[in-house]
C-alpha positions as a printed NumPy array, in Angstrom:
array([[ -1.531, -17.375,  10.783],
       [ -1.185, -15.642,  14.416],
       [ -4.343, -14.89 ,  16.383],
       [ -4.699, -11.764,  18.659],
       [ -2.031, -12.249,  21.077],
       [ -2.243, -10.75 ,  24.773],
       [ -0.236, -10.284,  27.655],
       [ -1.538, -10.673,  31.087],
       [  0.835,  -9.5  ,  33.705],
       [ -0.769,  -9.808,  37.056],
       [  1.091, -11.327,  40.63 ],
       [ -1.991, -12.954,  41.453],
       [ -2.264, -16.814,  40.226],
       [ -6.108, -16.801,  40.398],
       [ -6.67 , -13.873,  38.679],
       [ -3.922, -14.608,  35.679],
       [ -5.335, -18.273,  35.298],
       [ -9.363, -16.877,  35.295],
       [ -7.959, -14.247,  32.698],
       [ -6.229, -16.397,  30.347],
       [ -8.936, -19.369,  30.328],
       [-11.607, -16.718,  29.306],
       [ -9.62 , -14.864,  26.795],
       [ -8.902, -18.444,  25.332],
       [-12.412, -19.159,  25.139],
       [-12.714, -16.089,  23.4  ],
       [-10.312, -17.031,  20.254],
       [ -6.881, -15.318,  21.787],
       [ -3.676, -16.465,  22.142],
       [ -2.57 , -15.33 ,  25.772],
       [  0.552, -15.185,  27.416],
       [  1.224, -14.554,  31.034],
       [  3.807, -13.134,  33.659],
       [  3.85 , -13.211,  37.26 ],
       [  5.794,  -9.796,  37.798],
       [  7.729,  -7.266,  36.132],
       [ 10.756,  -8.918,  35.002],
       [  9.154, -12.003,  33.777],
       [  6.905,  -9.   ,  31.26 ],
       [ 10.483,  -8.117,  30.314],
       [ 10.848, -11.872,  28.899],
       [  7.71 , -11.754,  27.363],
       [  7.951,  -9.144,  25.689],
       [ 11.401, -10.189,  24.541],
       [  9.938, -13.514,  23.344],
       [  7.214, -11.904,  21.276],
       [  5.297,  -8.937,  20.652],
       [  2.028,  -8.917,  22.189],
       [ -1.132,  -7.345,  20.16 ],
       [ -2.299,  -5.743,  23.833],
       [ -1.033,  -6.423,  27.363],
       [ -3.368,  -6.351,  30.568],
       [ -0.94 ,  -5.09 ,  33.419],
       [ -1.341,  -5.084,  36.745],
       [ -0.628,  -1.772,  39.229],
       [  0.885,  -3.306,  42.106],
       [  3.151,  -6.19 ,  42.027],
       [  5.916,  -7.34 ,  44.23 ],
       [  9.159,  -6.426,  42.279],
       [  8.377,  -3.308,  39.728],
       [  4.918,  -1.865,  39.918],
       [  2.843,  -1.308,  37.036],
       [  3.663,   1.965,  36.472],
       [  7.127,   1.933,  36.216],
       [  6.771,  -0.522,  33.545],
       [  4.932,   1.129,  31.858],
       [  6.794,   4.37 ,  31.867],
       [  9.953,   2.094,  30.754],
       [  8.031,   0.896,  27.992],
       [  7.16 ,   4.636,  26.573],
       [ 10.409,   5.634,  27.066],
       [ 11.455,   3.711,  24.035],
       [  9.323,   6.163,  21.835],
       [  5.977,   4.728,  21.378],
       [  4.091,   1.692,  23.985],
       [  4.743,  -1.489,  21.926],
       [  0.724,  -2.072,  22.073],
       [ -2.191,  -0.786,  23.634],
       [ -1.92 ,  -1.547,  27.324],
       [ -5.006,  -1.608,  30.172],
       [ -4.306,  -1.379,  33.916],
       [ -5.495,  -3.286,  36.22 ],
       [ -5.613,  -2.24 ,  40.03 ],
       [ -7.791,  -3.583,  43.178],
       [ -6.854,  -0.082,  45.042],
       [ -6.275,   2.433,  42.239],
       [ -6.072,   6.219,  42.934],
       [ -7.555,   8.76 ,  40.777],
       [ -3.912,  10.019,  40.354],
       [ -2.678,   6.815,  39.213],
       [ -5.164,   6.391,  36.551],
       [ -4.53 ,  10.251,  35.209],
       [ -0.608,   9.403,  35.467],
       [ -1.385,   5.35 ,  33.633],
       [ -3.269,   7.376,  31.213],
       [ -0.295,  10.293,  30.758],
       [  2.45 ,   7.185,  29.956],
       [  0.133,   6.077,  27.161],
       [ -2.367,   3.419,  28.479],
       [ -5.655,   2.589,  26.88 ],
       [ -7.904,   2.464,  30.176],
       [ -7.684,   1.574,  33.682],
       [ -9.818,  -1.043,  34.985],
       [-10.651,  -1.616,  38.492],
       [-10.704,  -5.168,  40.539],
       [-12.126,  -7.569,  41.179],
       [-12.546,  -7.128,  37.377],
       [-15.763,  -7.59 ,  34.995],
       [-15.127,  -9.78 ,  32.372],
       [-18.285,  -8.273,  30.202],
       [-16.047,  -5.124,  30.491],
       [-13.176,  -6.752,  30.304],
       [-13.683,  -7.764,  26.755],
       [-15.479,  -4.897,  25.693],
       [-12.562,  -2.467,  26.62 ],
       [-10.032,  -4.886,  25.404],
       [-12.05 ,  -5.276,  21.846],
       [-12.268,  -1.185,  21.913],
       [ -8.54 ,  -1.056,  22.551],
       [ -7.711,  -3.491,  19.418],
       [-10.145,  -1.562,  17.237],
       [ -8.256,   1.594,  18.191],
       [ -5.178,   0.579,  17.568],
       [ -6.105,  -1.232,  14.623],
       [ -7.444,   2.388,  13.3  ],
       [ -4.823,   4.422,  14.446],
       [ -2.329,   1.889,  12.716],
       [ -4.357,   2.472,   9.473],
       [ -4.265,   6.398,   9.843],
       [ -0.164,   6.258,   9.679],
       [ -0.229,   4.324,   6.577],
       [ -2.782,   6.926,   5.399],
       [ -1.034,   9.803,   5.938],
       [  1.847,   8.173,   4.576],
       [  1.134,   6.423,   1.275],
       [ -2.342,   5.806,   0.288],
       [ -5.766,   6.279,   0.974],
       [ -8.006,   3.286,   2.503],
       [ -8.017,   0.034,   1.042],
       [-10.344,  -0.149,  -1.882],
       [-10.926,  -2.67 ,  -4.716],
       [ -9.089,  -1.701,  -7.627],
       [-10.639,   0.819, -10.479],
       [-11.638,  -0.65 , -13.995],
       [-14.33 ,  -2.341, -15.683],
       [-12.212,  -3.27 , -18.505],
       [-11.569,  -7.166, -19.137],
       [ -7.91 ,  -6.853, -18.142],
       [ -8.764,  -5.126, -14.843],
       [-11.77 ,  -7.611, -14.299],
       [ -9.271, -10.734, -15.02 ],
       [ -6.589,  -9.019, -12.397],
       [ -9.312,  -8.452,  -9.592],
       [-10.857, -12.028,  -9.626],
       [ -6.718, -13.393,  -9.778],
       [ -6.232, -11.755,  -6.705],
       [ -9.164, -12.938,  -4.86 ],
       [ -8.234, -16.558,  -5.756],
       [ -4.66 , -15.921,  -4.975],
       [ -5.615, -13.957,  -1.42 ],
       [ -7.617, -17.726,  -0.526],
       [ -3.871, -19.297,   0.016],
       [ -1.494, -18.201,   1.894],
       [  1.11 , -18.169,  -0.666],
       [  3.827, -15.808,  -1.188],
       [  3.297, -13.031,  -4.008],
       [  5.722, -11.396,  -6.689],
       [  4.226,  -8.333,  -8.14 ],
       [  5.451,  -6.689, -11.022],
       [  4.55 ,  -3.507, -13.216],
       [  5.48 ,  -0.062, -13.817],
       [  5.965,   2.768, -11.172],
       [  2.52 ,   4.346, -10.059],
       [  0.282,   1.734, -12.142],
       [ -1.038,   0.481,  -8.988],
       [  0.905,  -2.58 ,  -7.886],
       [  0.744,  -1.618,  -3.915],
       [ -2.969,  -0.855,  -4.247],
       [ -3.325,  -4.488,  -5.394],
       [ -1.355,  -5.818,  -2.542],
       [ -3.049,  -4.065,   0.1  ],
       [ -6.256,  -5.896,  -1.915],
       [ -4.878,  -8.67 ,  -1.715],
       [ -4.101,  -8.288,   2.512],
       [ -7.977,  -7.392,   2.695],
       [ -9.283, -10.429,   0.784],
       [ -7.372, -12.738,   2.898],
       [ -8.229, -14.621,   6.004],
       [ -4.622, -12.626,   7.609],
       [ -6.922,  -9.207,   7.   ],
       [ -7.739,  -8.51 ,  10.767],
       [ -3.758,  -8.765,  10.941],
       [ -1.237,  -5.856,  10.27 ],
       [ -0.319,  -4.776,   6.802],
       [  3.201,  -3.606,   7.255],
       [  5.249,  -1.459,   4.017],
       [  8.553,  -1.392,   3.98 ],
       [ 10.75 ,   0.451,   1.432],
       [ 13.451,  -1.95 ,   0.589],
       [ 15.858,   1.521,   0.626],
       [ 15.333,   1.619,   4.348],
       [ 17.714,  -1.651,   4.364],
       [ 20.533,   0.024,   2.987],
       [ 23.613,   0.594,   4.776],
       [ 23.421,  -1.804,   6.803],
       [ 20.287,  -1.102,   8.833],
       [ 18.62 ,  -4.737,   7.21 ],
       [ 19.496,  -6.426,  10.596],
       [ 17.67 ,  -3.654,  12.903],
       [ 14.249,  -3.064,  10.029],
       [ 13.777,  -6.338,   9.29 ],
       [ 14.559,  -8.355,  12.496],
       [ 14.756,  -5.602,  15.512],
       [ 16.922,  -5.019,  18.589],
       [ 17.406,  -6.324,  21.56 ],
       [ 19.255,  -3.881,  23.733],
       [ 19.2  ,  -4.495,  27.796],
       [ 15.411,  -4.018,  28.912],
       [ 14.684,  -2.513,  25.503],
       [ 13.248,  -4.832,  22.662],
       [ 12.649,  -2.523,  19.479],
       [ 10.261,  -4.805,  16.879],
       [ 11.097,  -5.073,  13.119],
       [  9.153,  -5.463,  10.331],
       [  8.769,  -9.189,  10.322],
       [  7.214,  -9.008,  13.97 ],
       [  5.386,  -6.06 ,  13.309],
       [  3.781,  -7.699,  10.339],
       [  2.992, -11.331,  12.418],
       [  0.131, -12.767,  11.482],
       [ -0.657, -10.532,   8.509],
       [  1.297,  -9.142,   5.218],
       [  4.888,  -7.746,   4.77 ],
       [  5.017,  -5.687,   1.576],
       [  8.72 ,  -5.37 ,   0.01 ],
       [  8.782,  -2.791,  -1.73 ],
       [ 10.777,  -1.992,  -4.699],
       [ 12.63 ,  -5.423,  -3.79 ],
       [ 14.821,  -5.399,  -6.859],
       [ 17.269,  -2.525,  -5.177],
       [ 17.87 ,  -4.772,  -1.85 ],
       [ 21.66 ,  -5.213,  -1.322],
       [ 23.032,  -8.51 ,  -1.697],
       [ 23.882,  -8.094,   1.977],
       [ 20.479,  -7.877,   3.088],
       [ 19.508, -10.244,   0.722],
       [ 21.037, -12.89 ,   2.175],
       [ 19.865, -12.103,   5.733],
       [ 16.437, -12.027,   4.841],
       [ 17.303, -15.601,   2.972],
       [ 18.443, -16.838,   6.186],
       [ 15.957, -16.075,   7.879],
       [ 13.076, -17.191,   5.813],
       [ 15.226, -20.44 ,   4.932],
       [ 15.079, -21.132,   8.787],
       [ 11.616, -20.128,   9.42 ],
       [ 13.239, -17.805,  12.369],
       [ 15.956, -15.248,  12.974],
       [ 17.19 , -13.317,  16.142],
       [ 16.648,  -9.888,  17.19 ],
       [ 20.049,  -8.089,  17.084],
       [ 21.49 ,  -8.589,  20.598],
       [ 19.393, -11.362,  21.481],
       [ 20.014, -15.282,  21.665],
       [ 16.023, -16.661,  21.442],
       [ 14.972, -17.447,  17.835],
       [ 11.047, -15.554,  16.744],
       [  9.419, -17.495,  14.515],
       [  8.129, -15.894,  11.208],
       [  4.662, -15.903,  10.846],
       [  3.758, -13.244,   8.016],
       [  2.624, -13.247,   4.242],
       [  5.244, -11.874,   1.723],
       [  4.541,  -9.71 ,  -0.961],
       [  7.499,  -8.112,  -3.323],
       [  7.037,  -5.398,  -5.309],
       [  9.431,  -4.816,  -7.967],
       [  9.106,  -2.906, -11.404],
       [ 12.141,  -4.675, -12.86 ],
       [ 12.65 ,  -7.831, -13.986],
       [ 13.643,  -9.804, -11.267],
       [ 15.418, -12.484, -13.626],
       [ 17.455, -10.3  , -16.01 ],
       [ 18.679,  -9.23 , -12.345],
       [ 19.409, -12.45 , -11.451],
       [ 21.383, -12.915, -14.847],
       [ 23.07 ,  -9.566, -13.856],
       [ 23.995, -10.966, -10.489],
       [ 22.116,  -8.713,  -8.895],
       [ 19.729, -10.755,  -7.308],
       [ 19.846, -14.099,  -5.388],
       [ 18.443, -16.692,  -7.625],
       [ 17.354, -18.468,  -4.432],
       [ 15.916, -15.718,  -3.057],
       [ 14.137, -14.784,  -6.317],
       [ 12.292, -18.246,  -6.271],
       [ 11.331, -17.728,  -2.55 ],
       [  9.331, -14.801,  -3.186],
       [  8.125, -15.647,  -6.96 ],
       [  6.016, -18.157,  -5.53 ],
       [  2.781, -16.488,  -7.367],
       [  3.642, -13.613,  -9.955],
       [  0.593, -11.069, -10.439],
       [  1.474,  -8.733, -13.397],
       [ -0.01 ,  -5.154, -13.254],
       [ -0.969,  -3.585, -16.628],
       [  0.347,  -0.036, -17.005],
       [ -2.72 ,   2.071, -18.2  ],
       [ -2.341,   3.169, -21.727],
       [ -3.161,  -0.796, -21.71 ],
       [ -6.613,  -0.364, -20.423],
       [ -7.329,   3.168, -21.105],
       [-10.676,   2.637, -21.618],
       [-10.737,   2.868, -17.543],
       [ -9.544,   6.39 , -17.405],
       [-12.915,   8.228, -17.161],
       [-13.937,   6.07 , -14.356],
       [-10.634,   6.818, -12.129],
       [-11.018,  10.078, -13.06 ],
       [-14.539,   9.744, -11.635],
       [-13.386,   8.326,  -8.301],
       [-10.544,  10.73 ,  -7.684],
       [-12.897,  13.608,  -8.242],
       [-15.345,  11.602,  -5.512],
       [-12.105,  10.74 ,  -3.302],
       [-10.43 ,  14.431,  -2.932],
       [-14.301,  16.045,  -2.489],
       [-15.092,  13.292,  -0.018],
       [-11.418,  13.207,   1.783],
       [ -9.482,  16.775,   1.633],
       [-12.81 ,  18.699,   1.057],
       [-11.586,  20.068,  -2.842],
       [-14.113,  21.742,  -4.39 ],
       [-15.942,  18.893,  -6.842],
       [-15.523,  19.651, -10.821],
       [-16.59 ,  17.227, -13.75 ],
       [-14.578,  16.778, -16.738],
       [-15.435,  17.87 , -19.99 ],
       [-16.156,  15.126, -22.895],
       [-13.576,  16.725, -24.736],
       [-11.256,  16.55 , -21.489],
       [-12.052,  12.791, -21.408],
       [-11.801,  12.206, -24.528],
       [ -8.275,  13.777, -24.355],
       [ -7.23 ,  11.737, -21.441],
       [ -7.946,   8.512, -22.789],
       [ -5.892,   9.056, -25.541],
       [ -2.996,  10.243, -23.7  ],
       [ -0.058,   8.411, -22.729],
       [  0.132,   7.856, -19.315],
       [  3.912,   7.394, -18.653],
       [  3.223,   8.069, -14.719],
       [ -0.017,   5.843, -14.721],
       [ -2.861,   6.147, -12.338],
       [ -0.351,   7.692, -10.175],
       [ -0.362,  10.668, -12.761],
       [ -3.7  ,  10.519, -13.342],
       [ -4.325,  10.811,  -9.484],
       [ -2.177,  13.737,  -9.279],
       [ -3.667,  15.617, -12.318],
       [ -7.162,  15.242, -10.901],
       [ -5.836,  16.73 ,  -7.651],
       [ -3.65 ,  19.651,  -9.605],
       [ -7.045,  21.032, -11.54 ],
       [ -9.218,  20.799,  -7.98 ],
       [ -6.476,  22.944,  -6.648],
       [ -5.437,  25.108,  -9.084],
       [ -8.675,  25.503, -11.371],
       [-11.956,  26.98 , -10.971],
       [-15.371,  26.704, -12.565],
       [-17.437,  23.13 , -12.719],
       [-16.434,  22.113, -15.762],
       [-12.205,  20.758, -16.518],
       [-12.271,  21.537, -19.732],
       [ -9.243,  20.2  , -22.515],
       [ -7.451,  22.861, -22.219],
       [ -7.149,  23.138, -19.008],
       [ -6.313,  19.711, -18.73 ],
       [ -3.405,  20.426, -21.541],
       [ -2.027,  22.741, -19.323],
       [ -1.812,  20.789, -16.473],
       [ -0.294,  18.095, -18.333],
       [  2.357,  20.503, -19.496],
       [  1.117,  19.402, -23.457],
       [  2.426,  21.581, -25.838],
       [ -0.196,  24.647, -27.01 ],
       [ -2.664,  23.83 , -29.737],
       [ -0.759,  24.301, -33.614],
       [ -0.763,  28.026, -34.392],
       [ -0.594,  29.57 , -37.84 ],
       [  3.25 ,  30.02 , -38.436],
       [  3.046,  25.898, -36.807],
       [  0.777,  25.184, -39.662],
       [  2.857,  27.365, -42.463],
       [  5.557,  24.704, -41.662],
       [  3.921,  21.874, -43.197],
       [  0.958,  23.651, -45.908],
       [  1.638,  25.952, -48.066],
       [ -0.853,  28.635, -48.497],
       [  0.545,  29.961, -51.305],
       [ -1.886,  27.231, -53.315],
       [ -5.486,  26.087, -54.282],
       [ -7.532,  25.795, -51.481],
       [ -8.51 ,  21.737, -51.995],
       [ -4.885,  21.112, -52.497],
       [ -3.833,  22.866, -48.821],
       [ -7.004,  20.549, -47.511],
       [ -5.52 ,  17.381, -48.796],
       [ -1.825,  18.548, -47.682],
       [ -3.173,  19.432, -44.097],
       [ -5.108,  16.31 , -43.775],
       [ -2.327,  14.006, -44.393],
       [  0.182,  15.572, -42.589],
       [ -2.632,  15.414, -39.396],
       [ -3.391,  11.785, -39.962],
       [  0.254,  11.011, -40.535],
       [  0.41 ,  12.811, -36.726],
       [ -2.174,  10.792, -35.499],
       [ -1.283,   7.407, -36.774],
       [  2.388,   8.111, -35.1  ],
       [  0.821,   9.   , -31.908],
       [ -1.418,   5.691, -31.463],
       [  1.242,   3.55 , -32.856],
       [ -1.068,   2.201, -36.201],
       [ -4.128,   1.565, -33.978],
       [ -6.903,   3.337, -35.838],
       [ -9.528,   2.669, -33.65 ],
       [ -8.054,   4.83 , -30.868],
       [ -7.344,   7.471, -34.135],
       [-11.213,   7.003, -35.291],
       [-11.905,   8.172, -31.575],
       [ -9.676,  11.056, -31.616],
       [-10.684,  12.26 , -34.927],
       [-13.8  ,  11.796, -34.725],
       [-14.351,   9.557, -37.68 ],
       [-15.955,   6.587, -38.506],
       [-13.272,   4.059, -38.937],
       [-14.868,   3.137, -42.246],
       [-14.457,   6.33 , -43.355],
       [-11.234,   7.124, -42.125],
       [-10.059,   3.803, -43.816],
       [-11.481,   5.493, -47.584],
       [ -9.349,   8.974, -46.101],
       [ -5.674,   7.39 , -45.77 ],
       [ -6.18 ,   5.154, -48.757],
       [ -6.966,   8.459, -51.167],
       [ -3.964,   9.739, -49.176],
       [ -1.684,   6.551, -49.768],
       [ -1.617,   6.238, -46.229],
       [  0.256,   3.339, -45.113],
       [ -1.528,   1.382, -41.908],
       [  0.645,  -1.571, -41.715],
       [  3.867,   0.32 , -41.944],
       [  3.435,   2.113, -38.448],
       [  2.146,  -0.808, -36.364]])
């Protein structure tokens, strides 16, 4: 695993050597360049974390550099100037290109690393606010007290102490890339970038460019793999890569290497893999859709994630911190769910998993009103169909009949319901019904209730 890597890009021997020998001390990894073009190289030869540039140097001042560098969209780092004889305008125009801070010479090295440690932090931050706005929320541990969720948290810790490669598996929206980013966080690569990328961003042929990156004249655009270094590369969705790309990304993590598009010095890969797939990644190898070779590169360590009508005995606690989460985070009014709302929720089926869930609890902050979510409301939401109505009912009891005889013909047509909807598991249809299962056992034997027929 990588440590912080900086650039130091200063004419001045002395002050380069000085530099690197206390950032060294320090725990960095430090590269150095003696004027602009040899920054080029560097650059070219691998991505820095942060680069310390100097103004004035003999071939291609600071500036200029630095204004070729955020030309190419964003700066590849954070970057702090350096200058013995500085001008207020050059540190308003340094700061206008995109650069951190300007330090003056001969330099403080207390300051030094205090603005260089502020700069990392900041970037670090900023990093995490893109994948924020994009995909999730911060990194949290994931939801459940329930044995299967308990089992899958203390897996991933033990897993996250190697530095092994991960295959995740599990429906859409059940969670899978909340575990991985767990997984990032309880490993010793956590102060490193977590980088997602959506294996349909590959397609066409763009694999070469988003995974490995471009070389093009002065211009070095990163990929994915160097963007990750030292930290985790989530695949995501890895079952739909093209067998074109699949094979480029074998290549590459056969050799331990690859080259930039355009450019003739090998990087060297230094990231964790995690795949996320919610197929099976060997009937797609049967299929031919998948490498075999590539499959058993990435299913190093599998980590299965539940979907939730498995552990729905979770559900009023995620409702719980989704209510907390879009009070805390977008400022939504707070509501509680009713017991009769819960109650609903944990029987319900879940096909989107905590995805759906996530949404709902977002769709009745928005849309609702009142402190209490009540079942209804929650039906609604859901899209559920209305409760039965009278001409419903007329469908399946007659009313033209003693009263006890429309009971029993009501009852078993609702427990016949019931037992269909939990698939034969009368626990979950005690809870629903509100019976004691002892009792409800005595009910659907004096209805000749079959249990073993719908398990």
């Amino acid at each position: 695993m990588s440590a912080t890597h900086i650039l130091v890009v200063d004419d001045e021997p002395d002050i380069r050597g000085l530099v690197q020998e206390i950032l060294e001390d320090e725990g960095y990894t430090v590269a150095s360049a003696e004027n602009g073009e040899s920054a080029r190289q560097a650059l070219r030869d691998r991505r820095p974390d942060l680069i310390l540039l100097d103004i004035w140097m003999p071939d291609l001042d600071g500036i200029t550099l630095l204004k070729e560098w955020s030309d190419e969209d964003d700066l590849p780092c954070p970057v702090i100037m350096m200058s013995g004889h500085g001008t207020v305008e050059t540190a308003v125009e340094a700061t206008r290109l995109g650069a951190y801070d300007f330090l003056e010479k001969p330099l403080s090295m207390a300051k030094l690393l205090l603005t260089l440690e502020r700069a990392l932090e900041a970037d670090k931050l900023q990093q995490e606010n893109i994948g924020l706005k994009r995909r999730t929320p911060h990194v949290h541990e994931p939801v459940g007290r329930s044995a299967a969720m308990q089992r899958l948290r203390e897996q991933v810790k033990r897993i996250a102490q190697h530095d092994t490669w991960v295959l995740i598996t599990g429906e859409a929206g059940s969670g899978r890339e909340t575990f991985a980013r767990y997984l990032h966080s309880q490993s010793a690569r956590r102060e490193r970038p977590f980088v997602d990328l959506s294996v349909s961003s590959l397609a066409g042929g763009n694999a070469p460019r988003e995974l490995f990156g471009t070389e093009e004249g002065e211009h070095t655009h990163y990929g994915s793999l160097e963007k990750a270094a030292g930290g985790t590369l989530l695949l995501d969705e890895v079952a739909d890569m093209e067998l074109d790309a699949q094979s480029k990304l074998l290549g590459a993590l056969d050799n331990g290497s690859f080259l930039r598009v355009g450019g003739t010095e090998p990087v060297r890969i230094d990231v964790r893999l995690v795949a996320v797939t919610q197929r099976n990644l060997e009937d797609e190898v049967r299929a031919g859709r998948f490498r075999e070779d590539l499959f058993y590169h990435l299913n190093v360590v599998p980590l299965n994630v539940p979907p939730l009508r498995d552990h729905a005995e979770d559900v009023p606690e995620l409702l719980s911190f989704y209510l907390d989460y879009f009070a805390t985070h977008e400022k939504l009014p707070y509501r509680r769910f009713s017991v009769g709302a819960q109650n609903f929720l944990r029987n319900y089926g879940w096909p989107g998993n905590v995805r759906e869930l996530k949404n709902l609890v977002q769709r009745v902050l928005i849309l609702g009103a009142g402190d209490e979510i009540s079942q209804k409301e929650v039906e609604g939401a859901l899209g559920a169909p209305p409760p039965i109505q009278a001409q419903a009912l007329e469908g399946m009891v007659s009313f033209d009949q003693p009263l006890r005889q429309a009971r029993e013909q009501f009852e078993k047509a609702y427990l016949d319901y019931q037992l269909e909807k939990h698939a034969g598991n009368v626990s979950k249809m005690a809870k629903e019904a509100g019976m004691e299962r002892t009792h409800l056992y005595r009910k659907l034997r004096s209805l000749g209730i079959e249990i073993k027929e719908r398990r």
